[in-house]
C-alpha positions as CSV (number, residue, x, y, z in Angstrom):
1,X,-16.9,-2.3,3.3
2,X,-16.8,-5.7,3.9
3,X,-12.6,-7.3,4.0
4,X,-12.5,-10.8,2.6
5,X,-10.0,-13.7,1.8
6,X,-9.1,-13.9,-1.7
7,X,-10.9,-16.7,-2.7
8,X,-13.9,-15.6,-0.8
9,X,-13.4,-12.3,-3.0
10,X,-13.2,-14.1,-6.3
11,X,-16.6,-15.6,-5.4
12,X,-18.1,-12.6,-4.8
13,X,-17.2,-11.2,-7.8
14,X,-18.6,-13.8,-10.0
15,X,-22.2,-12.8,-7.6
16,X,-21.4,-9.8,-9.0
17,X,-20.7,-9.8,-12.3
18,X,-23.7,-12.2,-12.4
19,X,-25.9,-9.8,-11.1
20,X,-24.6,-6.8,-13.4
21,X,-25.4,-8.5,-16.6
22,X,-29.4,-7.4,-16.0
23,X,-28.6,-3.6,-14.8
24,X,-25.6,-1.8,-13.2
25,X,-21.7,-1.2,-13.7
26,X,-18.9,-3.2,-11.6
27,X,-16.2,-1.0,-10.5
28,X,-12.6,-2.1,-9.8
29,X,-9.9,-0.6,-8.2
30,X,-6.4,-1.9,-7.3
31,X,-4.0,0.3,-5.3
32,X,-0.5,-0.2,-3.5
33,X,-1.1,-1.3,0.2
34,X,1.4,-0.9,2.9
35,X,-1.3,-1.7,5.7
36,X,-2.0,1.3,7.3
37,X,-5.9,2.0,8.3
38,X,-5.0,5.8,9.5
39,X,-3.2,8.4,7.3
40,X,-0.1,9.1,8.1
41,X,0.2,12.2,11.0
42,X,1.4,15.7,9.5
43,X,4.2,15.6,12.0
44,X,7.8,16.7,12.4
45,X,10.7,14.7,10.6
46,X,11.8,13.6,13.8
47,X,8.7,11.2,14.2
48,X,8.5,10.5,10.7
49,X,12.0,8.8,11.3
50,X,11.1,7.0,14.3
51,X,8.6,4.6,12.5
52,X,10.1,1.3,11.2
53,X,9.9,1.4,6.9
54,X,7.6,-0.7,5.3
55,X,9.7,-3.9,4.0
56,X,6.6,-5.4,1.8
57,X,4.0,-3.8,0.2
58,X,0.9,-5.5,-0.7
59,X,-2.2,-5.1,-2.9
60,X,-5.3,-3.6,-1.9
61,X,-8.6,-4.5,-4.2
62,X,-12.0,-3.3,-3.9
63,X,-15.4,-3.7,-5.8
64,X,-18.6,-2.3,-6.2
65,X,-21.8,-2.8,-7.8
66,X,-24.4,-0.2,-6.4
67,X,-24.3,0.1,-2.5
68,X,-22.4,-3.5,-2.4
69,X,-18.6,-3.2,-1.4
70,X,-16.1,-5.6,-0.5
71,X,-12.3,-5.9,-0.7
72,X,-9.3,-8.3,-0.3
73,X,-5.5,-7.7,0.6
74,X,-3.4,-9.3,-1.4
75,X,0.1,-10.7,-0.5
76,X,3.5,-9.9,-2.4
77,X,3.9,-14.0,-2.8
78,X,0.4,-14.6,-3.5
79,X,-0.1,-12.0,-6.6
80,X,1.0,-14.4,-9.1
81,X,-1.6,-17.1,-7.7
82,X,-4.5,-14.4,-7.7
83,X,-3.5,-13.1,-10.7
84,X,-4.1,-16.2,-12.7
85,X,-7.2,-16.8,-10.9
86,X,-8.2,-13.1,-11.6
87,X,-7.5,-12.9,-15.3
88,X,-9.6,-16.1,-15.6
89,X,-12.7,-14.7,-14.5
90,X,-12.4,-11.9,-15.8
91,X,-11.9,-13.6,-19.5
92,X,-15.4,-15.5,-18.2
93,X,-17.5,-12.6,-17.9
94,X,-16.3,-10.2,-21.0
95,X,-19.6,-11.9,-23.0
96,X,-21.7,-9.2,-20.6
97,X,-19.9,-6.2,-22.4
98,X,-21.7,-4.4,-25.0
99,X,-20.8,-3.6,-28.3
100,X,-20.7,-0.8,-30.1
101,X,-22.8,1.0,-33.1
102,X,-20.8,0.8,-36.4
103,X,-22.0,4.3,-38.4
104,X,-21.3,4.2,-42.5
105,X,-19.6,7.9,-42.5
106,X,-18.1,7.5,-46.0
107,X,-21.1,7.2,-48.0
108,X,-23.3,10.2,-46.2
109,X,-19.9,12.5,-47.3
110,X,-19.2,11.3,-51.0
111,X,-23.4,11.8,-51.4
112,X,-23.0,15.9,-51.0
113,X,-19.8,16.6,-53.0
């Protein structure tokens, strides 16, 4: 998985959404971030204690289309920036989505009574 600034990520994504539109899904996940790369140890409550608490937390987001994956971190000041810029695209690439069958159900019922 590939970690990248977040404007380099926003570009991506527009690759990507681009290249779903023939074939594929684009999957999106955003989770709380506190910077870690291990898991935490199953330790006593001793250590536990000994490790400074996590003042900020920040936003993790990935993507995927396929095999491709990439992600960005995502500051507490800078979410309201991103955001904006998020929402944006994705209001630029809803026209991929496609719509759904409408089925006439009331006039197949009133036929057999």
């Amino acid at each position: 998985m590939v970690l990248l600034e977040n404007e380099a990520f926003l570009t991506e994504l527009t690759r990507l959404f681009q290249k779903s539109r023939s074939s594929g899904t684009v999957s999106i996940t955003m989770k709380r971030y506190d910077g870690r790369t291990k898991p935490k140890p199953r330790t006593s409550k001793s250590v536990e204690s000994s490790l400074p608490p996590i003042s900020e937390y920040k936003c993790l987001i990935r993507a995927t289309l396929g095999n491709k994956k990439f992600s960005t971190v995502v500051n507490a000041k800078d979410v309201n920036k991103f955001q904006l810029a998020y929402a944006n695209l994705l209001k630029g690439n809803m026209d991929g989505l496609k719509k759904k069958d409408k089925k006439k159900v009331g006039t197949s019922t009133k036929a057999t009574q």
